[in-house]
C-alpha positions, -999 to 999 in steps of 0.1 A, spaced: -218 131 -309 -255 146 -314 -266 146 -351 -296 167 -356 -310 167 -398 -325 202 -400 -342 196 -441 -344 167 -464 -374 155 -486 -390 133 -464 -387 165 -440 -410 186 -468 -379 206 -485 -352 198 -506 -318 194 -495 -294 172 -472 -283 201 -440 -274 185 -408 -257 198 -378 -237 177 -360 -228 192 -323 -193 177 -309 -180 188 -276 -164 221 -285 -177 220 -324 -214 225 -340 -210 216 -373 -232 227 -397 -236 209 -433 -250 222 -461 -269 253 -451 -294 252 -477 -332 247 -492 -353 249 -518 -383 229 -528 -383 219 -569 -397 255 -587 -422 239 -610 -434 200 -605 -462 183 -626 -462 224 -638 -470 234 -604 -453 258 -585 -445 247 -548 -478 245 -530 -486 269 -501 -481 238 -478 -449 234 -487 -438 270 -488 -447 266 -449 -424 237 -445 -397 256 -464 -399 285 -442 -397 266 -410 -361 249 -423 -351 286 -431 -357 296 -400 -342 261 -384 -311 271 -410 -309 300 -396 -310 293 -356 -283 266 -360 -258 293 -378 -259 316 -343 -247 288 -328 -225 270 -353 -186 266 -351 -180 255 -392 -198 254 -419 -194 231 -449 -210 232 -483 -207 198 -507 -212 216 -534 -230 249 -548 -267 238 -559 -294 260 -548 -304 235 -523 -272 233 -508 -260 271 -504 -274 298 -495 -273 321 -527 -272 361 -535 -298 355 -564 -323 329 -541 -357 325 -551 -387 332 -527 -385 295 -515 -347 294 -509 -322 306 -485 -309 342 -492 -273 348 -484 -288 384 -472 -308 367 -448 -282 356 -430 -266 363 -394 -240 384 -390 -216 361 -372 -220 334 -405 -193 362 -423 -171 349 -397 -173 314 -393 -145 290 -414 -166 275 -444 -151 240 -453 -157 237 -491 -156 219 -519 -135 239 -550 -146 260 -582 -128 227 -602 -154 215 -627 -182 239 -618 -209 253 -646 -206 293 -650 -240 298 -634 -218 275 -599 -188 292 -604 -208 326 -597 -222 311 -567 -186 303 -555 -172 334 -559 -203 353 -544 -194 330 -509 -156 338 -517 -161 373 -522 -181 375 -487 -160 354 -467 -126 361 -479 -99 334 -462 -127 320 -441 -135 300 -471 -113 273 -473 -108 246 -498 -113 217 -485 -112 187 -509 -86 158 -497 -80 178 -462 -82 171 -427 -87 195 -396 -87 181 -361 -121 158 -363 -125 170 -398 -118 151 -432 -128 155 -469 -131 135 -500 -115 142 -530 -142 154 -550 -166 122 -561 -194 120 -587 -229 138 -583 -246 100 -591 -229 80 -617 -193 83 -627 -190 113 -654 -222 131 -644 -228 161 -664 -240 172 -627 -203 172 -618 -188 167 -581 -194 169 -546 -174 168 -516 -185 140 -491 -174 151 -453 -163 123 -424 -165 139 -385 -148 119 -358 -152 117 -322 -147 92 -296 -170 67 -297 -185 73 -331 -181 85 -368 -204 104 -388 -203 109 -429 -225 133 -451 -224 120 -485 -241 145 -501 -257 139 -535 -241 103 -546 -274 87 -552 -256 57 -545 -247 53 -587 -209 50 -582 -194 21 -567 -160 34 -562 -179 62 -540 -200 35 -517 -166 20 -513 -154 51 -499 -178 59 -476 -177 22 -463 -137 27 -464 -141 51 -439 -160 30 -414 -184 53 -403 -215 41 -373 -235 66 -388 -238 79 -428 -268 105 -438 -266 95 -475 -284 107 -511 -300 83 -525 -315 78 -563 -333 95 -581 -363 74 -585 -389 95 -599 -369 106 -627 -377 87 -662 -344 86 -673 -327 69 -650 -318 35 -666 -327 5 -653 -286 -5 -648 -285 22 -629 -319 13 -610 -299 -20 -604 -267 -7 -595 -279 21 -566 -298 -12 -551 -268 -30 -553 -249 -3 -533 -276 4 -510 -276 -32 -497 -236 -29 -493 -235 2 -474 -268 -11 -453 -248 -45 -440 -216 -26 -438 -227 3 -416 -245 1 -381 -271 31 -390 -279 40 -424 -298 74 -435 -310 72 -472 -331 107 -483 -327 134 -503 -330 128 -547 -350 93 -534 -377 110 -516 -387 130 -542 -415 105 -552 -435 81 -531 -418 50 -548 -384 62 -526 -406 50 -498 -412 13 -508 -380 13 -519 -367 21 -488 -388 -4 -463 -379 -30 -489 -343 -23 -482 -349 -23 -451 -364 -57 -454 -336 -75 -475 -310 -65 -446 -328 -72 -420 -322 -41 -401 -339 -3 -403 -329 17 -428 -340 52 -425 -351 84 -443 -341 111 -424 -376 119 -408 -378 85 -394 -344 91 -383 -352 127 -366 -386 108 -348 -405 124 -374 -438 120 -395 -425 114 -429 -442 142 -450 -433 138 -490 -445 177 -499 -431 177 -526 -442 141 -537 -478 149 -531 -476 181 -547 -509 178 -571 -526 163 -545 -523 191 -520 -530 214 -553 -567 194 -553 -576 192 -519 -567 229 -506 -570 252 -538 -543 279 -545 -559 315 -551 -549 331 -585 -519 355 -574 -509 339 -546 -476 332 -554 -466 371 -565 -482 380 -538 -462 361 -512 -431 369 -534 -438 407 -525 -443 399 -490 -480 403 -489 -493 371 -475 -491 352 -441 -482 313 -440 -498 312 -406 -531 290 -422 -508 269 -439 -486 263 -412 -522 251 -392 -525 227 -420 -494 208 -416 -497 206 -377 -536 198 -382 -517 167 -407 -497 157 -380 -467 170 -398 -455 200 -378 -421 200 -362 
């Protein structure tokens, strides 16, 4: 089994995709990106906008090749979506053969109206190719039931976690948990993966309570002794506290715990963490965002910047 992690936040993008190549399956999880619209009311910083378009691009090279797809859920930096932003995936953008590939995912059940439009846009294009998923299994394929997004009655609502066996090795995507729902980390532990590419919490946000702070740490240290590799990105990147956090787990268990950069070999680069401090040390023209939304500006100079950082692919 070859796991490759095509975007997280400690890859410069929001979002968990992975593509995880079996014998005669590529697996492709959670074909989307986007990269926080305003932080510290900033828009995304050129820099960034570089990094996005080179998972785009990476998104898009592993769908000519992929066998499945599967989406954990429908947020923008999950899907690909018919009304994307300039810094997400476009479901027009998309290859050809992706209309014909069997999407694995999760159901309309609990979904917002603005995520039940998104699910019916991918229904509508795919017809019977996409299948609900939730509590199935196909060949090396199995699904959750649908589990919280974070803590138990999440006004985020549900995802769909996804386990892919093979001999000699299981892989979960546990998409979104944040680790704030014990009965979820029991799952994922239940299903005695060697490898688990995991969400974990959302640090940088205020309003996450400090029982909550407690409990995710709690959970992290369970799933880190209980499981040979451990990948911990996504919602905990976000800010550069996810990264202390982090090397201290690593610490307590006495075995490395990984973001997903460190995981790919990887500079970790926190773009979105460090967004006012790209803002001050490489100034944004006036205009330049409508102007890249209308297609009038080049990344190339930008792209230079993260290579010159040591933070290219």
């Amino acid at each position: 089994m070859s796991l490759q992690i095509i975007g997280a936040e400690s890859m410069g993008v929001r979002g968990l995709c992975c593509l995880v190549t079996l014998p005669h399956r590529r697996i492709l999880i959670d074909p989307g990106v986007s990269l926080g619209y305003v932080r510290s009311g900033l828009l995304p910083h050129p820099v960034q906008i570089a990094a996005g378009r080179e998972v785009r691009e990476r998104i898009l090279r592993a769908l000519e090749k992929a066998t499945d797809v599967v989406f954990s859920h429908f947020h923008g930096d999950h899907v690909p979506l018919m009304d994307a932003n300039p810094y997400q995936l476009s479901i027009r953008s998309l290859p050809d053969r992706f209309f014909q590939l069997p999407c694995w995912s999760k159901s309309e059940e609990d979904l917002s109206p603005d995520l039940r439009k998104r699910f019916h846009d991918l229904a509508d294009l795919l017809g019977d190719n996409l299948r609900m998923a939730e509590g199935r299994s196909e060949g090396p394929l199995s699904f959750s039931r649908a589990v919280p997004h974070g803590a138990a009655g999440s006004r985020m609502g549900t995802v769909m976690m996804t386990r892919i066996e093979m001999d000699g090795g299981v892989f979960v995507h546990a998409s979104d948990i944040q680790l704030l729902d014990e009965a979820t980390v029991n799952k994922v532990i239940d299903w005695r993966p060697d490898i688990v590419l995991a969400a974990g919490p959302p640090l940088y946000l205020k309003r996450l309570a400090k029982a909550e702070r407690e409990g995710a740490w709690e959970n992290a240290v369970r799933l880190a002794r209980s499981i040979d590799v451990v990948i911990l990105d996504h919602h905990i990147m976000r800010s550069r506290e996810g990264l202390v956090w982090l090397d201290t787990l690593s610490e307590t268990v006495g075995r490395k715990v990984y973001c997903a950069a460190d995981f790919m070999g990887k500079p970790r680069r926190l773009l979105e963490a460090e967004r006012s401090r790209l803002y001050r040390e490489i100034p944004v023209p006036d205009g330049w965002h409508e102007g890249y939304a209308q297609g009038r500006l080049d990344l190339s100079d930008f792209l230079d910047v993260l290579k010159d950082r040591g933070m290219g692919f």
